[in-house]
C-alpha positions as CSV (number, residue, x, y, z in Angstrom):
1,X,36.8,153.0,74.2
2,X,40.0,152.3,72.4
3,X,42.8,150.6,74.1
4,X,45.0,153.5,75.1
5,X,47.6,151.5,77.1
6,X,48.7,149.6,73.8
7,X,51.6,152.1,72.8
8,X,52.9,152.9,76.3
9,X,56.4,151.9,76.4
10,X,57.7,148.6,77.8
11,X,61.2,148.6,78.4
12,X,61.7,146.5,81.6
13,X,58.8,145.2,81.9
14,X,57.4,143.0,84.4
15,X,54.0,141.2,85.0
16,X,53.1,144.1,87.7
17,X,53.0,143.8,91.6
18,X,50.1,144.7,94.0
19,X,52.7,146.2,96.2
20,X,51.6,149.9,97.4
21,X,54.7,150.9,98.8
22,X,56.3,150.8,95.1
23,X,57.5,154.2,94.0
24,X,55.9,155.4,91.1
25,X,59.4,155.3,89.5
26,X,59.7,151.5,89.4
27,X,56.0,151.2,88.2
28,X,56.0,148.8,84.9
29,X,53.6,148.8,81.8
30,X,51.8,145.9,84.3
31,X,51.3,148.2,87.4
32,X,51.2,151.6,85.4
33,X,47.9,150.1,83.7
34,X,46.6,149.0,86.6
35,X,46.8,152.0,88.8
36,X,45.6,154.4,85.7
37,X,42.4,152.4,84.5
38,X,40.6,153.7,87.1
39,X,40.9,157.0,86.1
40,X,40.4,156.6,82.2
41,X,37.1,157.1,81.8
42,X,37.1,160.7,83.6
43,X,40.5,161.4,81.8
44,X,39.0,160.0,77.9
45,X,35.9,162.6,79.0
46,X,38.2,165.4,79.7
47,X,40.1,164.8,76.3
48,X,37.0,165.0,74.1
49,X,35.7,168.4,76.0
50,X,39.7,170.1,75.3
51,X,39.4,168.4,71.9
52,X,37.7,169.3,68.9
53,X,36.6,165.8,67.8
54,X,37.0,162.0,68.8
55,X,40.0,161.4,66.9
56,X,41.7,164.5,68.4
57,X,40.7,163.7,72.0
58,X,42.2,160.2,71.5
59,X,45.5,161.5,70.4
60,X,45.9,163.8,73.5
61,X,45.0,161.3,75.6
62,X,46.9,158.5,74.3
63,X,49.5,161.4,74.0
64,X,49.2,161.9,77.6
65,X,49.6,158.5,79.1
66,X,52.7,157.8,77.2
67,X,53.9,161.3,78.7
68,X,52.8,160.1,81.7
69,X,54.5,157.0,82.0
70,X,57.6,158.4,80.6
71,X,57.5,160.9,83.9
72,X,56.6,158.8,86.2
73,X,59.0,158.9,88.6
74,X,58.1,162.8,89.0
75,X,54.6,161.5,90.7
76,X,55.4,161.6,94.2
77,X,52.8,159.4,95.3
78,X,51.5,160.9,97.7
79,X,49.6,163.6,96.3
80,X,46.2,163.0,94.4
81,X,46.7,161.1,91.4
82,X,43.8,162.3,89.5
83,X,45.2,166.1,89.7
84,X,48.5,164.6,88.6
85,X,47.0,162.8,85.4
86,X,44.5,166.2,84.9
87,X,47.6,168.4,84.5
88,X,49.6,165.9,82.0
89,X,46.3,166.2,80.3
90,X,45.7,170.1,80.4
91,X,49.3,170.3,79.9
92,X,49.8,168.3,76.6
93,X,46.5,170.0,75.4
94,X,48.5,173.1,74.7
95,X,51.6,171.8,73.2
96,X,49.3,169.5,70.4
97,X,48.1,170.9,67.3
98,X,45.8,168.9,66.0
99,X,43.6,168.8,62.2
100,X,40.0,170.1,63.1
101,X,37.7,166.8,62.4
102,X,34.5,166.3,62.9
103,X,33.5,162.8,64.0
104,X,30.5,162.7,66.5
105,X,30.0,158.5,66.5
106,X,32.2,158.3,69.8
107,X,30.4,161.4,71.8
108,X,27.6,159.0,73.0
109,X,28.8,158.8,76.0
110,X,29.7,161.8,77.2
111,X,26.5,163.1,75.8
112,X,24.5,161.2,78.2
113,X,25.9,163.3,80.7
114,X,24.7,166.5,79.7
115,X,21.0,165.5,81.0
116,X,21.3,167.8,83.4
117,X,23.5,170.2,82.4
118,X,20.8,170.9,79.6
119,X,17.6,171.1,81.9
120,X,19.0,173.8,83.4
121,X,19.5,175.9,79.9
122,X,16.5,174.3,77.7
123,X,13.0,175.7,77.6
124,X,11.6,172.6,77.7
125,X,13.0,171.7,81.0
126,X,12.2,168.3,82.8
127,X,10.3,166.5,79.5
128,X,11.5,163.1,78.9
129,X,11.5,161.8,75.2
130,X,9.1,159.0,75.0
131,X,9.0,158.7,71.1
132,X,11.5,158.6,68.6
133,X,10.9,162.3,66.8
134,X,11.3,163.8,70.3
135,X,14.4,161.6,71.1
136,X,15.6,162.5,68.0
137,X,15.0,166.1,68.9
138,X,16.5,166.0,72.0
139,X,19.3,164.3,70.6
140,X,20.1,167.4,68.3
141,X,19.5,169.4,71.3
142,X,22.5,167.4,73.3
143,X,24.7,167.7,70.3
144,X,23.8,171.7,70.5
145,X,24.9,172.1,73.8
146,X,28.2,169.9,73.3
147,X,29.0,172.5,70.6
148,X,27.9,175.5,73.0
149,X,30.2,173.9,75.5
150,X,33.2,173.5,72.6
151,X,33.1,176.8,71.9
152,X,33.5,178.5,75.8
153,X,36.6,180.2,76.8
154,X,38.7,178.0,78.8
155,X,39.6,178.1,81.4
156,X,35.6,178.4,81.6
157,X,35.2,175.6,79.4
158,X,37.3,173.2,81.6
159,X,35.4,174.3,85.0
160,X,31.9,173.7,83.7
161,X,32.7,170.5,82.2
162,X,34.3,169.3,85.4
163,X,31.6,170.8,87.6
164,X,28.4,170.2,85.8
165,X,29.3,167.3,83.2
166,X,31.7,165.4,85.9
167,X,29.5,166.7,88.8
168,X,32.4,167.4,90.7
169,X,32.4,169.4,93.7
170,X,34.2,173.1,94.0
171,X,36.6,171.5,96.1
172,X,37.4,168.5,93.8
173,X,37.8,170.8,90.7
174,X,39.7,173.7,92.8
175,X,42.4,170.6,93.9
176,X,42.1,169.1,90.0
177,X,43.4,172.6,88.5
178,X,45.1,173.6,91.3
179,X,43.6,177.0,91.9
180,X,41.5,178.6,94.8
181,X,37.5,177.6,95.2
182,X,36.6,180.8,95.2
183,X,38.5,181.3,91.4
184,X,36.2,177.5,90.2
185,X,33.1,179.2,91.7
186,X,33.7,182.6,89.9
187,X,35.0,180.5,86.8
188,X,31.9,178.6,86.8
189,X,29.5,181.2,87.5
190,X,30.7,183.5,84.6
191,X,30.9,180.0,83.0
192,X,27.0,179.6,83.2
193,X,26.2,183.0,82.0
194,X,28.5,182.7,78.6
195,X,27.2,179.0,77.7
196,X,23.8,180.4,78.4
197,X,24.9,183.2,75.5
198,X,26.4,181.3,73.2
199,X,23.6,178.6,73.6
200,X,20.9,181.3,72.5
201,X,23.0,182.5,69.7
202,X,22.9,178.7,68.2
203,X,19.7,178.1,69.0
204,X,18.3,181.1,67.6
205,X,20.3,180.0,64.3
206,X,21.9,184.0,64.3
């Protein structure tokens, strides 16, 4: 994963303290690094599903953590951190426009996710590959259902990820977007039905 904290400004800084009492407004490059690493890999995945390639997703995201730095001092720091981050993210998503490349050499990851996501919508549900044509297949099949999921509505797009590619709970995902569980379970529901759609359409090559 590319070294996102690498352009984040440092204008003061310091070598970072372990204090927790620090307000977010007096965090440095040092302790703004520290307190954000945890959440990069779950922000870097949410990047690549908003995005429409690699390169994209690492712009918004390296986008969003100078944004976030910069604003720091509006993080109260004592609300959830993660829903804070989620929105800079969302947010900066829809101020960005962005070339449409396709580069799919830094989607392994967040394929490997889809395991599950997939036996629920493939036909040949629970077979493990145990050659390489039928990895290979399965591969393609993975890459299928990343373009199903690219090309969903949001906010649909955003609530299946989080719920069946983060395997977050309703709760999680209703604090993360800041809406009502009952608008993620009706998000995600209708969600299921138009990735299930658009994943025939594909797959049926019409």
């Amino acid at each position: 994963m590319p070294t996102f904290f690498a352009a984040l400004p440092k204008e003061g800084d310091g070598e970072g303290r372990a204090n927790a009492g620090l307000e977010p407004a007096e965090w440095t490059h040092a302790d703004f690094t520290r307190i954000v690493a945890p959440h990069l890999p779950q922000l870097y995945r949410l990047s690549l599903i908003l995005s429409r390639d690699a390169a994209e997703a690492e712009d918004l995201l390296q986008n969003s953590l100078v944004k976030a730095y910069v604003h720091r001092g509006s993080y109260a720091g004592r609300g959830n951190l993660s829903a804070w981050l989620y929105g800079i993210v969302r947010n900066e998503r829809l101020e960005v426009v962005r070339s449409n490349r396709r580069r799919r050499s830094l989607l392994e990851a967040a394929l490997e996710r889809f395991a599950d996501l997939f036996d629920d919508l493939s036909p040949a549900e629970g077979v493990t590959p145990t050659n390489p044509e039928v990895q290979a297949m399965a591969q393609q099949e993975s890459e299928l259902l990343l373009a199903c999921l690219r090309q969903l509505p949001e906010p649909y797009r955003t609530v299946v990820h989080l719920c069946d590619v983060e395997e977050r709970s309703y709760d999680e995902v209703a604090e993360l977007l800041d809406a009502p569980v009952g608008t993620i379970k009706s998000r995600h529901a209708r969600g299921r039905v138009k990735l299930r759609k658009i994943f025939d359409r594909l797959a049926g090559g019409t």
